[in-house]
C-alpha positions in Angstrom: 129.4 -98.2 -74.3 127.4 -96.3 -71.5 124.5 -97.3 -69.6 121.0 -96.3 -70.0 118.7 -95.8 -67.1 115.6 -97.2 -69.4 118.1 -100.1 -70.8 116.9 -104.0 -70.3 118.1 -106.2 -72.7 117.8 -110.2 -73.7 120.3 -111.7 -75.5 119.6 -115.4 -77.2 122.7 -116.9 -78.1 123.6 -120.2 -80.1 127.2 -120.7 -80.1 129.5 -123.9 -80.9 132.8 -124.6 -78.8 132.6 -123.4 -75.5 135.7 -123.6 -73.8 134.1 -124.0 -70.2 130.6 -125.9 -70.0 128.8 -124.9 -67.8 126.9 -128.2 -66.7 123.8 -126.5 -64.4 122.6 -124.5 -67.6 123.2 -127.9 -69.7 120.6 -129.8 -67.3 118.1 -127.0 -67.3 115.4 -127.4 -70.0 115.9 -123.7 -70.7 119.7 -124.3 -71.8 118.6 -127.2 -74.3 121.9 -129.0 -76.3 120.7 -128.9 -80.5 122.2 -129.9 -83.6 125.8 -129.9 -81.3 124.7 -126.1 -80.8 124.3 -124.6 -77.0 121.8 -122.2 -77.0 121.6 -119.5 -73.9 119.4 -116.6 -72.9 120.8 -113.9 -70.8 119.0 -110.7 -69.6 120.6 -107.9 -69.1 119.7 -104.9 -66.9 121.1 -101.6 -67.5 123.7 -102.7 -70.4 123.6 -102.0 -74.1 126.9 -103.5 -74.5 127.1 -107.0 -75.8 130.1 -108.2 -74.0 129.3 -111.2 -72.6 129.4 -112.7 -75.4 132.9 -113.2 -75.7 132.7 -115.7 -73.5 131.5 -117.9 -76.2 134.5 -119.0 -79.0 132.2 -119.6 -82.1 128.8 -117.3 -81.9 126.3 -118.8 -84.6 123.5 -116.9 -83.7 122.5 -113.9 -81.4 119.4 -112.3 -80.7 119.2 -109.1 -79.2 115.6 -108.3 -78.0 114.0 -105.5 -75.2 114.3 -101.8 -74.0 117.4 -100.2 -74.9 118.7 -96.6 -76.8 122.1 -97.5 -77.4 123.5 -100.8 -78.8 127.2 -101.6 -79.6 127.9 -104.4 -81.8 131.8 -104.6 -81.4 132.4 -107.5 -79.9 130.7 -109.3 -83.2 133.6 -108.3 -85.5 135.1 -110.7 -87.2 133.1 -113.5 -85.3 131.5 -116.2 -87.7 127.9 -115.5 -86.7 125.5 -116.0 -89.0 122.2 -114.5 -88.0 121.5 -111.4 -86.2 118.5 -110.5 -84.9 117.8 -107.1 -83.2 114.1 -106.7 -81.7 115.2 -103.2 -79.8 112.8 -101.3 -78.9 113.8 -97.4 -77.9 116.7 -97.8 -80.3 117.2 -94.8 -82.4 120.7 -95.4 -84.1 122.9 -98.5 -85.1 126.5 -98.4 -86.5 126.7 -101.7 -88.7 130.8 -100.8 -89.0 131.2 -104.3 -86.7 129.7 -106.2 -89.2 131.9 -105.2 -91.7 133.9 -108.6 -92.0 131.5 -110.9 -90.5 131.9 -113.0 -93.9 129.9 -115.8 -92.6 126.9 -113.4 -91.6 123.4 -114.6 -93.1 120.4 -113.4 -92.1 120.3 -109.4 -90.6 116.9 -108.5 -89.2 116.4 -105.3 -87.2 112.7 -105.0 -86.3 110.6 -102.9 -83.9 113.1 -99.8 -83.5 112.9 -96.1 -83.8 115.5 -95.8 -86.3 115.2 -93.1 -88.5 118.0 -93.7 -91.1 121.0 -95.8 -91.3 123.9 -97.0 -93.0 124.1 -100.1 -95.0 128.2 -99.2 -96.3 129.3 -101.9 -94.0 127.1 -105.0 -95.5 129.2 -104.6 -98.6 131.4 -107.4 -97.6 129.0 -109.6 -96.4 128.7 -111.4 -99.6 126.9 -114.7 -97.9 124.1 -112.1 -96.8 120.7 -114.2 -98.3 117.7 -112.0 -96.1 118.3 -108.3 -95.2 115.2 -107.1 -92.6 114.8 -103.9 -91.4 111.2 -103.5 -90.6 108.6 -102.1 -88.1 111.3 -99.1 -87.9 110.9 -95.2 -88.3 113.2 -95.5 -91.7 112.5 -91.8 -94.1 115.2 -92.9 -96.4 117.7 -95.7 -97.3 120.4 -95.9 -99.8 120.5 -99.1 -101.2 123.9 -99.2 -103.3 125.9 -101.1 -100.8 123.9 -104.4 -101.8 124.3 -103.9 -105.5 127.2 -106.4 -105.1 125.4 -109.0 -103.0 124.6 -111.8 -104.5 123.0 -114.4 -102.9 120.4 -112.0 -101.3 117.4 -113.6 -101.6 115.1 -111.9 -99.0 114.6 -107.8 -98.7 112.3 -106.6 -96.5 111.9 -103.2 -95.8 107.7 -102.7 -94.8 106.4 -100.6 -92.3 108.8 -97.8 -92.1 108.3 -94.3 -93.0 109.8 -94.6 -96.7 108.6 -91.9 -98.9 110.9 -92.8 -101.9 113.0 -95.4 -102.5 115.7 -96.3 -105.3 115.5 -99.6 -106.3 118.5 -99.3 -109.3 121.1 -101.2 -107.0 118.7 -104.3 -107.2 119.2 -104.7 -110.9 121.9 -107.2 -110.2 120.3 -109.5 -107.7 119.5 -111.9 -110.0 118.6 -114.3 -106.6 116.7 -112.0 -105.2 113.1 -113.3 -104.6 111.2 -111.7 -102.4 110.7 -107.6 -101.8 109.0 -106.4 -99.0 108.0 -102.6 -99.0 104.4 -102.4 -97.8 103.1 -100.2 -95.3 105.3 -97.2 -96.0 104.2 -93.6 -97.7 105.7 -94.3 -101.0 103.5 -92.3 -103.4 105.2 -93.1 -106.5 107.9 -96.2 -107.4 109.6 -97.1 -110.3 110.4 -100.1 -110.3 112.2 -101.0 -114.0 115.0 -102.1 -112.0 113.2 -105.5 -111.2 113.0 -106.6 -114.6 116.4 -108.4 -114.5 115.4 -109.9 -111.0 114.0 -113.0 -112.8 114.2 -114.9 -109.5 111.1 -112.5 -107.4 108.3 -114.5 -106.8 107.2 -111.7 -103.9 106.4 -108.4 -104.4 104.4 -106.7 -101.8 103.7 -102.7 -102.1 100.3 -102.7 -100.1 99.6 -99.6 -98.1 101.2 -97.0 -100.2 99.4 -94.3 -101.4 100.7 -94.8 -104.7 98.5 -93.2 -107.5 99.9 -94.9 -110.3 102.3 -97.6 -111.3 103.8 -99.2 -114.0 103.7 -103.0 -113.9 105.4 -103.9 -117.4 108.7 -104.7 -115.9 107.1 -107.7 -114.0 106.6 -109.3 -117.9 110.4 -110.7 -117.4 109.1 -112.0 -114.1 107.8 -115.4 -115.2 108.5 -117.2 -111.1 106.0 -114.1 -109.6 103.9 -116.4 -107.1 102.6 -113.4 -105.0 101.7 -109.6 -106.3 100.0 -107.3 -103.6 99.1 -104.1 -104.0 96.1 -103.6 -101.8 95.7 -100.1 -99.3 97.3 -97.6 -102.1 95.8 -95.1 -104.0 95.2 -96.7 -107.7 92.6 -95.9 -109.7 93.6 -97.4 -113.1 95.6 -100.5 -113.2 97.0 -102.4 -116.3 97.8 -106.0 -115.6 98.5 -106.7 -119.3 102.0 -108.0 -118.3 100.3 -110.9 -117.0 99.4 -112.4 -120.5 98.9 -115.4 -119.7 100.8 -116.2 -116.3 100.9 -119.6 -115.1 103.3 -119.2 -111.7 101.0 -116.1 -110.0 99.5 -118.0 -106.7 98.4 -114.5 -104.8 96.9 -111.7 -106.5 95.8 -108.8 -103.9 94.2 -105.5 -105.3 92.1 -104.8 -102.5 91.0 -101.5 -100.7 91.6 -99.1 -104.1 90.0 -96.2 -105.8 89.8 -98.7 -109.1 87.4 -97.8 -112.2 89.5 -99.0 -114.7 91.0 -103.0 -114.5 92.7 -103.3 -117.9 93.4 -107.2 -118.7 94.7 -108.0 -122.2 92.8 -110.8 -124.7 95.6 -112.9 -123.6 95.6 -112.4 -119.7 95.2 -115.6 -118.1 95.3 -116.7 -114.5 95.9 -120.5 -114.6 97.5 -121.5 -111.1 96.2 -118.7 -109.1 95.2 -119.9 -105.7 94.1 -116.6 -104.2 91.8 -113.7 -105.7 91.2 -110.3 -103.5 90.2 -107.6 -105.9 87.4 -106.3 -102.9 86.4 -102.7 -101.9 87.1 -100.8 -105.5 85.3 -99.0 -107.7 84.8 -101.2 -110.6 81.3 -101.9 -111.9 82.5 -104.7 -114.5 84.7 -107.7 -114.6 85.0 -110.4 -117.0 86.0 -113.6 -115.3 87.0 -115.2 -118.7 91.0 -115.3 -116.8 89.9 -118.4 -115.1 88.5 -120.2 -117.3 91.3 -122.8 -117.6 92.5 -122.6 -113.8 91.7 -125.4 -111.6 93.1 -124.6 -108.7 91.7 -121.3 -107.4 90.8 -121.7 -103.7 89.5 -118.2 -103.2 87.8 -115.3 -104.6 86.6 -112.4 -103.2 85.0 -109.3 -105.1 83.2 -108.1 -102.0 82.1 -104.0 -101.7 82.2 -103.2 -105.4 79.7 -101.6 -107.8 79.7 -104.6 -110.3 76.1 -104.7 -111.7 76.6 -108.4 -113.9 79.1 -111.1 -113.1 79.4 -114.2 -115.4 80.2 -117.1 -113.1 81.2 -119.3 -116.6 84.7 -119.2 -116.2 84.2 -120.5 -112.9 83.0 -124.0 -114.3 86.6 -125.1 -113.9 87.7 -124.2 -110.6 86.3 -127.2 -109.0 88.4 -126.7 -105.9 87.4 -123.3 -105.0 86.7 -122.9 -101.2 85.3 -119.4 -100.7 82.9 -116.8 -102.4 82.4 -113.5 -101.7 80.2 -111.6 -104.0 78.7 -109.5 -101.0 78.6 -105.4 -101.0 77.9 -104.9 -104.7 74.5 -104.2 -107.2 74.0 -107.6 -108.4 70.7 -107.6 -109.2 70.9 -111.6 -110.8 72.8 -114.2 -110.5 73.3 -117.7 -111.9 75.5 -120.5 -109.9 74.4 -122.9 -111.9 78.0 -123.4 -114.1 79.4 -124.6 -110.6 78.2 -128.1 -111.0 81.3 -130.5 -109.3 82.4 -127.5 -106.5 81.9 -129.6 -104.3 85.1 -128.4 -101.9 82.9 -124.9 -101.5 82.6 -123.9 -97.9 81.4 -120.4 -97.8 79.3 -118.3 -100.3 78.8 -114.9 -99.5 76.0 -112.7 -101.8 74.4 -110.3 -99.0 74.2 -106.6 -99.4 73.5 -106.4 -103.1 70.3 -106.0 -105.3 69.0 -110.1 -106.0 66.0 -110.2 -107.0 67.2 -114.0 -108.7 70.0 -116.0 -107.7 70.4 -120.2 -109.2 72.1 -121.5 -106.6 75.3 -124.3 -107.1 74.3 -128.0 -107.0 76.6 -128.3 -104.2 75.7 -125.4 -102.4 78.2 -124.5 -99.5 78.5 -125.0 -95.6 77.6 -121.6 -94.9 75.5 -119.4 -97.7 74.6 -116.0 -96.4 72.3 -114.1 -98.9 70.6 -111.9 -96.3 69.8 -108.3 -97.5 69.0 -108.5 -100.6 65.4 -108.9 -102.7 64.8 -111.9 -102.9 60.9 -112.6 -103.0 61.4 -116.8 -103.8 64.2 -118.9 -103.9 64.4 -122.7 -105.0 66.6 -124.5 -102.2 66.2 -127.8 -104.5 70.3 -127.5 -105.3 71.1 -128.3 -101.6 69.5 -131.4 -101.3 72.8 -133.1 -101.7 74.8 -131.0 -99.4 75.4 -130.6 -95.6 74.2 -126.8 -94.9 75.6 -125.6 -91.5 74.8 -121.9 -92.0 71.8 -120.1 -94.3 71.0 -116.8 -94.0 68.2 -115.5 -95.9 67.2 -112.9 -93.5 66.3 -109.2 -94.8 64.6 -110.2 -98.3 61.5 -110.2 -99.4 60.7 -113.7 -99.3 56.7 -114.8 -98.7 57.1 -118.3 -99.2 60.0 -121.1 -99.0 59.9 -125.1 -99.4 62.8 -125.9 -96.4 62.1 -129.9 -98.3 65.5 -129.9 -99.8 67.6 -129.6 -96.6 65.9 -132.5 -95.0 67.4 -134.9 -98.0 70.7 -134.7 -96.8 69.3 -137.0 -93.9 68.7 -139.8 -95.7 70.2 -142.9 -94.9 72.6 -143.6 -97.4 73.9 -140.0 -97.3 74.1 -140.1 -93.5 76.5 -143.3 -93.3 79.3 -141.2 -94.3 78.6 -138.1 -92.6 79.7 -137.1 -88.9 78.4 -134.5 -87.1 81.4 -133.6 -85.5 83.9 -131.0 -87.0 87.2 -132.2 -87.9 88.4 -129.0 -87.0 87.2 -127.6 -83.7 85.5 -131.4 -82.4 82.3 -129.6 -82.1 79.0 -130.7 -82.8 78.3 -129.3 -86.2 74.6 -127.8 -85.9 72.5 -125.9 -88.7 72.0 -122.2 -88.2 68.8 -120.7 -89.6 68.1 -117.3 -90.6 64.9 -116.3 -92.0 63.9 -113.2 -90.2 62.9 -110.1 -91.7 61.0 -111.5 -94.7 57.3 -111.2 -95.5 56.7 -115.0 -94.4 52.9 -115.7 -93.6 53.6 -119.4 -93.3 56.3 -121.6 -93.1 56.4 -125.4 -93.1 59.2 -126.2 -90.5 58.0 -130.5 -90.6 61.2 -130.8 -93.1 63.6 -129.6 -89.9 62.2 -132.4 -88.0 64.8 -134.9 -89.3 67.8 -133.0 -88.9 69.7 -134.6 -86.0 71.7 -131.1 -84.8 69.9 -127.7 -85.2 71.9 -124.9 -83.2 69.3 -122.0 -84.0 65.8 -121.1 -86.2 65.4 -117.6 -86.5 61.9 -116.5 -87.8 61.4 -113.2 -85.6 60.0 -110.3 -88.1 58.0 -112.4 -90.5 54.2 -111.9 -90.2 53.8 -115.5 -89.6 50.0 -116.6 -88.1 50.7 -119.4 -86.8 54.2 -121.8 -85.9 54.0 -125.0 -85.4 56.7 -126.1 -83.7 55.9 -130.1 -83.1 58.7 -130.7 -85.2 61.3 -129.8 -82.5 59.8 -131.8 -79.5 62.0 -134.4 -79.5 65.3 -131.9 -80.1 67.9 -130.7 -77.6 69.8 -127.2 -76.8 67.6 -125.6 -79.5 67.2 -121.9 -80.0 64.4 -120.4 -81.5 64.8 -116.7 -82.5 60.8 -114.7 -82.3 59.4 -111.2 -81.9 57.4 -110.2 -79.5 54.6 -110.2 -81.4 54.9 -114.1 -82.5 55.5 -115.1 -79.0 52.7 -112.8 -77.7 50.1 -114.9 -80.7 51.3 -118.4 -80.3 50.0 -120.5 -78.0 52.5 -123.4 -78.1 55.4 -122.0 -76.6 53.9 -123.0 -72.9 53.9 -126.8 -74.4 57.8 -126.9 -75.6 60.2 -128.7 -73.7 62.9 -126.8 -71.3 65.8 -128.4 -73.6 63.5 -125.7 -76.3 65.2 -122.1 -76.0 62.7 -119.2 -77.0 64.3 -115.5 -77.8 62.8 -112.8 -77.9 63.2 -110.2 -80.0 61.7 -106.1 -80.7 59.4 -106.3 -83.6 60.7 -104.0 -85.8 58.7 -102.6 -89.1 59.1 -104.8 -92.1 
């Protein structure tokens, strides 16, 4: 094949047998010896050829990766590689004829090209083919009849191209197949009754299509389907009847759509789901009643709605739920109470809506943010038991607050098996306080004074007349958040210690 002024190409090679060792690359870390496998890197420089391969008698493996237009895979026929990997960028065609009797040939991923269309004729005979990738490409239209006849393909991933339709017919008799990439292209419609024989899919990804509407009931025959997303498209009516009840869905993903209407049968149940996005639609109601026998749920996010009423009920039995996000919508009351043992909850997010009541969990969470809302009192008495490392109660209309129950978690015997240092980052776990922008006249900070770590108190924007802040004396790398006005009115700011941090703030109208 010719050259190419813009050509620079790596090739990654693992290959058994060679007939000459070459002992210098052998020594060199770079050249490592695995499984009885030599692996080698070359590079190229004005060559789209693949040539030097042949110097190798048993290619396993070859991965082609860099800057090149033109790319000839001859030398590969009738080789018994296995995996192929072609990260070309610049590349704007491929002839796949050289694979034609590679009969040993796996895995086929060609990622990051400017392919526009291509040829899949010559996979026919590639009967071991399990994962077919052609992704990250410029791809307006594929024919997918030559891997009608392949068998054991198991993985088909075709997202981010330009696909604007797509015939999935040839996949009826992949019974193996299991996982179908096709997000991220501009399919606006997609039929996809072909997929009711695949019984084996337990992926199916179709986010970031602007598909308007789309007929699920094929998925019924479906019973492994561990992951269904179908978030960034166009849907605004959705029936998820088919999933009535489901006990294999792990990941369900509705995200980013036009949604009014969720249509969930009687019988549509949600026992082993894991993961929950249905965030940033238009849906003002959901009934939760799909959960009520599911105990493993870890997240569930129904952020930047219009719901109005959630019943948290059906939540009773998710005791290992992680992660809450209620935030963006028009609650306007709210009642935690029926998550009584959740005591694996790490974050619960309720800002933005309308609160005017919220019952809090006996557990609470790590990190609670219910700023912006309008909130006028709030009982922290459910805490008591919990380590709080973030609150944020800033931008209510709170006028008075007992701070009492986060002291409790202090005591001695809850202390003796608590650390203050994350498991995760090794830090210094401290508590962040936000109360600013409330209609605080006074605040009783005394119940502060026993926790050990405190990163920052907030309290800027409140019409506070006085602070006392003798509480903090004895405390290190504090940070105390004020207006200009509080720190212009209080008189004890000269008499804190260095180790004391004051910030100032603009005063802005409450």
């Amino acid at each position: 094949m010719g050259e190419s002024d813009i050509s620079k190409l790596s090739i990654r090679i693992k290959a058994m047998g060679f007939e000459e060792t070459n002992q210098e690359e052998i020594a060199n870390q770079l050249f490592p010896l695995r499984d009885g496998a030599v692996i080698q890197t070359i590079t190229l420089s004005k060559e789209s050829d693949l040539t030097c391969i042949a110097e190798h008698s048993q290619v396993q493996e070859v991965t082609v990766s860099g800057f090149s237009r033109l790319l000839d895979l001859s030398v590969l026929r009738n080789t018994p590689i296995s995996k192929l990997v072609i990260d070309v960028q610049s590349l704007s065609k491929l002839d796949l004829k050289p694979l034609k009797n590679c009969q040993d040939l796996r895995v086929l991923e060609i990622t990051k090209t400017e392919i526009s269309s291509i040829d899949l004729s010559p996979l026919t005979s590639c009967q071991n083919l399990r994962v077919f990738n052609i992704s990250d490409c410029q791809i307006e239209s594929i024919v997918l009849s030559p891997l009608k006849q392949l068998d054991n393909l198991v993985g088909l991933y075709l997202y981010r191209n330009q696909l604007k339709r797509i015939d999935l017919t040839p996949l009826s008799n992949l019974y193996n197949l299991a996982s179908l990439f096709l997000h991220s292209n501009n399919l606006s419609s997609l039929d996809i009754t072909p997929l009711q024989t695949c019984t084996s899919l337990s992926t199916l990804s179709l986010s970031g299509n602007p598909l308007h509407g789309i007929d699920l009931t094929p998925l019924n025959s479906c019973t492994l389907l561990e992951s269904l997303k179908l978030s960034r498209c166009c849907l605004s009516r959705l029936d998820l009847s088919f999933l009535s009840p489901n006990h294999s869905l792990w990941t369900l993903n509705l995200s980013d759509n036009p949604l009014t209407e969720l249509i969930l049968s009687e019988e549509f149940e949600l026992t082993v789901a894991r993961y929950i996005d249905i965030s940033d639609t238009k849906l003002q109601s959901l009934d939760l009643s799909f959960l009520h026998n599911n105990t493993v749920l870890s997240s569930l996010i129904l952020k930047g709605n219009d719901l109005y009423h959630l019943d948290t009920t059906p939540l009773s039995s998710c005791h290992r739920i992680q992660k809450i996000d209620f935030s963006h919508n028009l609650l306007s009351n709210l009642d935690l109470s029926p998550l009584q043992r959740h005591t694996l909850l790490s974050e619960l997010n309720l800002s933005h809506n309308k609160l005017e009541r919220i019952i809090l969990p006996k557990y609470g969470s790590n990190n609670i943010d219910i700023s912006h809302n309008r909130v006028s009192s709030l009982n922290l008495s459910p805490l008591k038991s919990h380590q709080i490392l973030k609150l944020d109660l800033s931008s209510n209309n709170i006028d008075s607050l007992d701070l009492s129950p986060l002291s409790c978690r202090y005591r001695t015997d809850l202390i003796e098996h608590l650390s203050p240092v994350s498991m995760i980052t090794g830090e210094v776990e401290q508590l962040l306080l936000n109360l600013s922008d409330n209609s605080l006249c006074n605040i009783d900070l005394t119940p502060l004074a026993t926790i050990p770590h405190i990163g920052q108190i907030d309290l800027s924007n409140n019409p506070l007349f006085a602070i006392d802040f003798s509480p903090f004396l004895y405390h290190e790398h504090l940070k105390i958040v004020l207006d200009e006005k509080q720190i212009r009115l209080s008189e004890e700011i000269e008499m804190l210690p260095e180790s004391i941090e004051i910030i100032e703030v603009p005063l802005t109208s409450h």
